[in-house]
C-alpha positions as CSV (number, residue, x, y, z in Angstrom):
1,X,-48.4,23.4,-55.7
2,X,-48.6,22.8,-51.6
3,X,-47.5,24.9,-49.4
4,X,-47.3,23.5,-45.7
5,X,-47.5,25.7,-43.0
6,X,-45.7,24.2,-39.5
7,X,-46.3,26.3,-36.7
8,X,-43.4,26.9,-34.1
9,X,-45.2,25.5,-31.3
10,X,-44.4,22.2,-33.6
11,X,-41.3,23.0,-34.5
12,X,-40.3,23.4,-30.9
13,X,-42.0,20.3,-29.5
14,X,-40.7,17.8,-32.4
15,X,-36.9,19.4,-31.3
16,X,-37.5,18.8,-28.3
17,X,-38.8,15.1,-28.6
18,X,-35.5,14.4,-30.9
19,X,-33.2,15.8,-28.3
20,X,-34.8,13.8,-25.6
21,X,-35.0,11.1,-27.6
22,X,-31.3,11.2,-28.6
23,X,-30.6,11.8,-24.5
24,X,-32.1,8.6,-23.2
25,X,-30.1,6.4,-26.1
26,X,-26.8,8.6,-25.4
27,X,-27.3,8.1,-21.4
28,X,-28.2,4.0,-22.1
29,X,-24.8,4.3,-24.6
30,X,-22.8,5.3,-21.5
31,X,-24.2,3.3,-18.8
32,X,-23.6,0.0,-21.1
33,X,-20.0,1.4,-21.4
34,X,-19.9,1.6,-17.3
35,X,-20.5,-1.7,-17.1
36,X,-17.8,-3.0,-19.0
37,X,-15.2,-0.9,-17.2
38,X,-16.6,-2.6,-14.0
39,X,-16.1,-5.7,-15.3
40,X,-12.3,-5.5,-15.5
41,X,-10.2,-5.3,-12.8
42,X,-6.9,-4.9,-12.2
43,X,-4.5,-8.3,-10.9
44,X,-2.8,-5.9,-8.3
45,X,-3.4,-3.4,-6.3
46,X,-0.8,-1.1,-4.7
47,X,-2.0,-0.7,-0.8
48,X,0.9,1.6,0.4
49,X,4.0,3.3,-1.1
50,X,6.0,6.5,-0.3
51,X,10.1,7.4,-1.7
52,X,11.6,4.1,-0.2
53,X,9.2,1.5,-0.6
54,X,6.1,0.1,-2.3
55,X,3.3,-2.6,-0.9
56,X,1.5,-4.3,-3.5
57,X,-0.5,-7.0,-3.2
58,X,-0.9,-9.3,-6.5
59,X,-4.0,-12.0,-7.0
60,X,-3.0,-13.5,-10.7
61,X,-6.0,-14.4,-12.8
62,X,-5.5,-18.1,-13.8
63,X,-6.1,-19.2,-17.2
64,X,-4.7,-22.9,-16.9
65,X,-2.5,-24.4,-14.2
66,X,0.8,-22.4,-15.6
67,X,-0.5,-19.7,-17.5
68,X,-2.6,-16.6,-16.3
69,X,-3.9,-12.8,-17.4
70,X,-0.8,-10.6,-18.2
71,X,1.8,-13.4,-17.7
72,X,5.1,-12.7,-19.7
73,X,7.8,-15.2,-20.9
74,X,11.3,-14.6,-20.8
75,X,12.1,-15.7,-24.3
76,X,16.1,-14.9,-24.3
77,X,17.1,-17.9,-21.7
78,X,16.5,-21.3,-23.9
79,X,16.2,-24.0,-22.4
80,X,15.2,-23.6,-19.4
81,X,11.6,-24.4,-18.7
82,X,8.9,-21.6,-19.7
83,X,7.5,-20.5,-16.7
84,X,5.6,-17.3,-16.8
85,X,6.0,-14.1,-14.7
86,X,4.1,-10.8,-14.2
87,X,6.5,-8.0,-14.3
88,X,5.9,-4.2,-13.0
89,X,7.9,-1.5,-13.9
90,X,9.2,0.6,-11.0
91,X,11.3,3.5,-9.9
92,X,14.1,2.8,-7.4
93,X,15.7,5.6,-4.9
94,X,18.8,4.1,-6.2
95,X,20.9,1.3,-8.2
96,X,22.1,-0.3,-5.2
97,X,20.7,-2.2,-2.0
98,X,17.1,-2.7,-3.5
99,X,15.0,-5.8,-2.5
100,X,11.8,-7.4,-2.8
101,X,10.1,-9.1,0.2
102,X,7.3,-11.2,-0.3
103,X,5.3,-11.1,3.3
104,X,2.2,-13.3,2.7
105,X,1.4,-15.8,0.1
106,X,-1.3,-18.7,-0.6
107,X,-0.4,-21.4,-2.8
108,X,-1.5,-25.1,-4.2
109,X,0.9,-27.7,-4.9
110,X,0.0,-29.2,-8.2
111,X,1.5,-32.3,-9.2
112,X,2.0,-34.3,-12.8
113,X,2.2,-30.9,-14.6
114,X,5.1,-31.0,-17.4
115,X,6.2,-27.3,-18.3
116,X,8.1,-26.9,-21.0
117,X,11.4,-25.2,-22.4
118,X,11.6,-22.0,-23.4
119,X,12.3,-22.8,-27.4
120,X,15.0,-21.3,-29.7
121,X,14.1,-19.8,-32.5
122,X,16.3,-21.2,-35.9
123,X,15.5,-20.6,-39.3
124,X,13.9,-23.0,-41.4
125,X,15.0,-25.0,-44.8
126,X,13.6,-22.6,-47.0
127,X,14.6,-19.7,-45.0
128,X,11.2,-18.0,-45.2
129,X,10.0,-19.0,-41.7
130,X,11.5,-19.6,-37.9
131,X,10.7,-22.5,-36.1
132,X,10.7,-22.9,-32.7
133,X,13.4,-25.5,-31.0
134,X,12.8,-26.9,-28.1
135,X,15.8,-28.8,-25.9
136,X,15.8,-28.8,-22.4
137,X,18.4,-27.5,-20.7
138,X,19.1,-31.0,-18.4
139,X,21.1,-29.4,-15.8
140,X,17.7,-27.1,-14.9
141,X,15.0,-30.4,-15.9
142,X,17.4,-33.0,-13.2
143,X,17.8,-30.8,-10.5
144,X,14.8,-31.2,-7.9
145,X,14.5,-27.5,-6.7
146,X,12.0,-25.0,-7.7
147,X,12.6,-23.0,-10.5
148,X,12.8,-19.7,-10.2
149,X,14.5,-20.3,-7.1
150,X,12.5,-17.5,-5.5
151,X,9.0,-16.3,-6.4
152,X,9.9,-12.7,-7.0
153,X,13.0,-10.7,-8.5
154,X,14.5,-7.1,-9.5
155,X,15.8,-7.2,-13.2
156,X,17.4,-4.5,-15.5
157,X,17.5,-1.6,-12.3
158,X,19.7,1.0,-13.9
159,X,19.0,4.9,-14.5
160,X,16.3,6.5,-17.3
161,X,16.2,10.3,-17.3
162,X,18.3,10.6,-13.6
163,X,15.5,8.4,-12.4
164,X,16.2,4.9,-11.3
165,X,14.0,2.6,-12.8
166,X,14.0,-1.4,-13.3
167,X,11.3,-4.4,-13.1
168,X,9.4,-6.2,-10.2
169,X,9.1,-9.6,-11.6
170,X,6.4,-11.5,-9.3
171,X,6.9,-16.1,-10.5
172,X,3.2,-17.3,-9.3
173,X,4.2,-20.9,-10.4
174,X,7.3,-22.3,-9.1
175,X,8.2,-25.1,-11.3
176,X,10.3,-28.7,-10.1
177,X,10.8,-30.9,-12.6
């Protein structure tokens, strides 16, 4: 039988080596996930806002000429033609008199860009799956005005926990058909 002997000089050093070791890779761990928080950044930034108001400034993050990061569809109006909005929840000093102001914006006209309707859903022949419908609604697709009408909106302000609370919906794309 052996019997090794380790001496705690050893003992100490090889600890010490390990928890160094373990450091460095721990510390390159983190740094790796620093970077990738950097890399993302917010579409918006909010540059002043007290009880009454709020300043935001909003740079959307194009994917294709209609679509971008964090867009959202309103899926409940069919018909009408599917452009995508970025919408902020907010709290209101109160149900009444509220308004959004858009005070500087930067924009490209696009032209021979065909949006489409926002599809109904109906149930298929054998009633295991939903697929989409899509018919225009042709009072919206004949009329040459932009649609939305304006490039921001309030929607669903109303009271949650006696707070007053509702959505900022910012249109980055006006559509005319």
């Amino acid at each position: 039988m052996k019997i090794i002997k380790l001496s705690t000089g050893k003992i100490v050093y090889f600890l010490l080596h390990l928890f160094l070791i373990s450091l460095f890779v721990n510390v390159g761990y983190s740094q790796n996930k620093t970077n990738e928080i950097k890399n993302l950044s917010s579409d918006y930034k909010i540059t002043n806002s007290n009880e009454t108001f709020i300043e935001l400034e909003f740079y959307p993050e194009f994917k294709t000429n209609t679509d971008f990061t964090n867009a959202v569809s309103n899926t409940s109006k069919y018909g009408v033609p599917d452009v995508r909005f970025r919408s902020f929840p907010v709290y209101f000093p109160g149900t009444l008199s509220n308004r959004v102001e858009i005070t500087d914006s930067k924009f490209t006209d696009i032209p021979n860009v065909e949006i489409g309707p926002v599809p109904s859903l109906k149930n298929s022949k054998d009633k295991d799956a939903v697929v989409p419908v899509y018919n225009k609604d042709e009072k919206i697709y004949s009329d040459n005005n932009f649609f939305p009408r304006d490039a921001a909106s309030l929607s669903d302000v109303g009271t949650l926990r006696n707070k007053y609370f509702g959505y900022l919906n910012i249109y980055p794309v006006l559509y005319n058909p």
